[in-house]
C-alpha positions as semicolon CSV with decimal commas, in nm:
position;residue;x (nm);y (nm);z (nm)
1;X;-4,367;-7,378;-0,613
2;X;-4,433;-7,227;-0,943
3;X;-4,186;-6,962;-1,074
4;X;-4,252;-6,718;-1,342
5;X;-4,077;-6,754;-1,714
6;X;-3,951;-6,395;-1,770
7;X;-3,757;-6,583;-2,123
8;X;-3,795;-6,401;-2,412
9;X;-3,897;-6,074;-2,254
10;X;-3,700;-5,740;-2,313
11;X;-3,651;-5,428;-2,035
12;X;-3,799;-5,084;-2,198
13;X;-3,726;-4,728;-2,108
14;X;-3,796;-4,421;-2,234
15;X;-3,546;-4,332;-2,467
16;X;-3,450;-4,040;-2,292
17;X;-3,381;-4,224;-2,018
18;X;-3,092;-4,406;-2,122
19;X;-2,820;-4,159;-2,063
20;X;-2,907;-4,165;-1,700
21;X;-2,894;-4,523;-1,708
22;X;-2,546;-4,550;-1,842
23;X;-2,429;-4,283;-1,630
24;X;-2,562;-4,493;-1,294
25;X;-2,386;-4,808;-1,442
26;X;-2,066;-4,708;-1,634
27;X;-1,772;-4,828;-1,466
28;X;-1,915;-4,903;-1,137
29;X;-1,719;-5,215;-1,091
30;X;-1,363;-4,976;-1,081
31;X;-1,610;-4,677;-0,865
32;X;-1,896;-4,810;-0,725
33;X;-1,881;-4,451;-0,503
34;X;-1,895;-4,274;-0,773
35;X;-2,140;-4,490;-0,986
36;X;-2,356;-4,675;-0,690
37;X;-2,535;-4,957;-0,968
38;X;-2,354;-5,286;-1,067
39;X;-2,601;-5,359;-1,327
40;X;-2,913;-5,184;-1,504
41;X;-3,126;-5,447;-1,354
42;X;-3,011;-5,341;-1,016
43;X;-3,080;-5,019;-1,135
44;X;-3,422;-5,059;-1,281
45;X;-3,534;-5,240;-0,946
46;X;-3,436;-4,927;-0,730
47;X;-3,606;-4,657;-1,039
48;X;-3,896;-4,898;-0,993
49;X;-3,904;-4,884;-0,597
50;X;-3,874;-4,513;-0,590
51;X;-4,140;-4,476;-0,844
52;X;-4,335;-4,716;-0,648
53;X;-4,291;-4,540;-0,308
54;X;-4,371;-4,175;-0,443
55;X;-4,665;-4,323;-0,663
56;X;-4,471;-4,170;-0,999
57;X;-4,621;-4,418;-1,254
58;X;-4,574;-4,336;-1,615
59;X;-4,626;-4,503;-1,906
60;X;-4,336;-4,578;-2,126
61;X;-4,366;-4,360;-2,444
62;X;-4,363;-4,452;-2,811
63;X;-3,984;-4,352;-2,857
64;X;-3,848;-4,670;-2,643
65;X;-3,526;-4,820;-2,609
66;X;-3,457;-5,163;-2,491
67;X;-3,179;-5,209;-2,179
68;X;-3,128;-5,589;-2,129
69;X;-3,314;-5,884;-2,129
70;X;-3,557;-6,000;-1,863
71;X;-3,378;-6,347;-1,767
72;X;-3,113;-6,094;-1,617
73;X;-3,368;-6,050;-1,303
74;X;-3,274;-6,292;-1,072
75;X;-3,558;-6,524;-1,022
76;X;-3,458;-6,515;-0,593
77;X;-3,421;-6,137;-0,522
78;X;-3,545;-5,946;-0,865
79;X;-3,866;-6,134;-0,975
80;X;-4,060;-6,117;-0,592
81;X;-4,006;-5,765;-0,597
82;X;-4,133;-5,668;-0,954
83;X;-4,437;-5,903;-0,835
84;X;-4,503;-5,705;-0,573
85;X;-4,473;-5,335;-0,719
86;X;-4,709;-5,505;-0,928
87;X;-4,955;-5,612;-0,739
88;X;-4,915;-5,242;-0,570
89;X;-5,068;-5,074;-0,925
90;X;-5,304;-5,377;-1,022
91;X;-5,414;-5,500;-0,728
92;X;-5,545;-5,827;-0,903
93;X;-5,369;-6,144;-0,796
94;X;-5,450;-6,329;-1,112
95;X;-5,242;-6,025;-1,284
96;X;-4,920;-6,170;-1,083
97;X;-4,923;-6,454;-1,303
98;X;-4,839;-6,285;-1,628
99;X;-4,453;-6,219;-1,695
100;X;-4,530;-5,964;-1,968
101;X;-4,796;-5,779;-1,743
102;X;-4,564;-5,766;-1,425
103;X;-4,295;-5,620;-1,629
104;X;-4,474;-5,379;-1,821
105;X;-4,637;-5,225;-1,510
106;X;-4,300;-5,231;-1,337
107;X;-4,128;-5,044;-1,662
108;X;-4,395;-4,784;-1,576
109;X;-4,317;-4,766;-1,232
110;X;-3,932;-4,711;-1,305
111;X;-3,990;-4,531;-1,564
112;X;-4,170;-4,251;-1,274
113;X;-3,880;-4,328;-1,027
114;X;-3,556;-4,286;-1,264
115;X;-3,551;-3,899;-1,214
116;X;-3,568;-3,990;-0,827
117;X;-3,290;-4,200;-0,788
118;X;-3,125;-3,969;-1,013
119;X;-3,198;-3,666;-0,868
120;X;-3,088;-3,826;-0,544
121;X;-2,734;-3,965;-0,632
122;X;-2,631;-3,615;-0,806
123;X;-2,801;-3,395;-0,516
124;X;-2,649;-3,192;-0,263
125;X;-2,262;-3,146;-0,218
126;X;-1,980;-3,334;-0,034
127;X;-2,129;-3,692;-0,037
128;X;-1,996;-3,942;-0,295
129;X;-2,324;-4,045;-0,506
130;X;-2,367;-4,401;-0,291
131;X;-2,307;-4,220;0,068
132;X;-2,620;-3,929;-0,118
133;X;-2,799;-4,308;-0,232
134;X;-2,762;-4,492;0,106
135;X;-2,865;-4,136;0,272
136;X;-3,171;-4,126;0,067
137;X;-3,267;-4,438;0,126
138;X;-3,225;-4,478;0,504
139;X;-3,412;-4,134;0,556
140;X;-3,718;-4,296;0,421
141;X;-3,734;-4,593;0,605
142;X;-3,756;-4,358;0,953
């Protein structure tokens, strides 16, 4: 089995996207009600599914910021499903074998789904932000 080299690569946002990442991953090891994401690449992954799901694709702009490094996906959970959300925009299978293209269609994909998952942990009142996260996401898998 061949695996795919994401060495070397960087994570872009928009640059005025980074607040909400920081707020979705500041001290979520001491609150992880409060602040539902471990990681930004846990994070990115979910911005990227929701973008995915509501088909909000949008291309990173010129004012970019760079989050983390790509070898942070891991290779076992991350990688299969940027290769698919991938394959979901391109639709070419020989596009699936290019780290840089797979990542820079998935950065447009979370880039679209950010506002979701953001609008969805700060929405509505009573829940703790995971409880509103877990709610969100269980209501679209029925």
């Amino acid at each position: 089995m061949t695996t795919l080299a994401f060495t070397n690569l960087r994570v872009l946002i928009d640059e005025d996207t980074h607040q909400i990442y920081t707020d979705l991953t500041r001290g979520s090891v001491d609150k992880a009600e409060d602040v539902p994401f471990t990681k930004m690449p846990d994070l990115f992954i979910a911005a990227a599914c929701a973008g995915a799901h509501f088909n909000k694709y949008k291309e990173i702009s010129k004012k970019r910021r760079d989050i983390f490094v790509a070898d942070a996906f891991d290779s076992k959970i991350h990688i299969p499903i940027l290769i698919a959300l991938a394959y979901k925009r391109s639709k070419k299978l020989e596009d699936l074998s290019d780290p840089k293209l797979i990542l820079n269609i998935c950065q447009g994909w979370a880039n679209g789904g950010i506002h979701i998952i953001q609008d969805q942990v700060y929405s509505g009142k009573g829940l703790r932000p995971l409880y509103r996260l877990v709610d969100f996401a269980l209501e679209k898998e029925q």
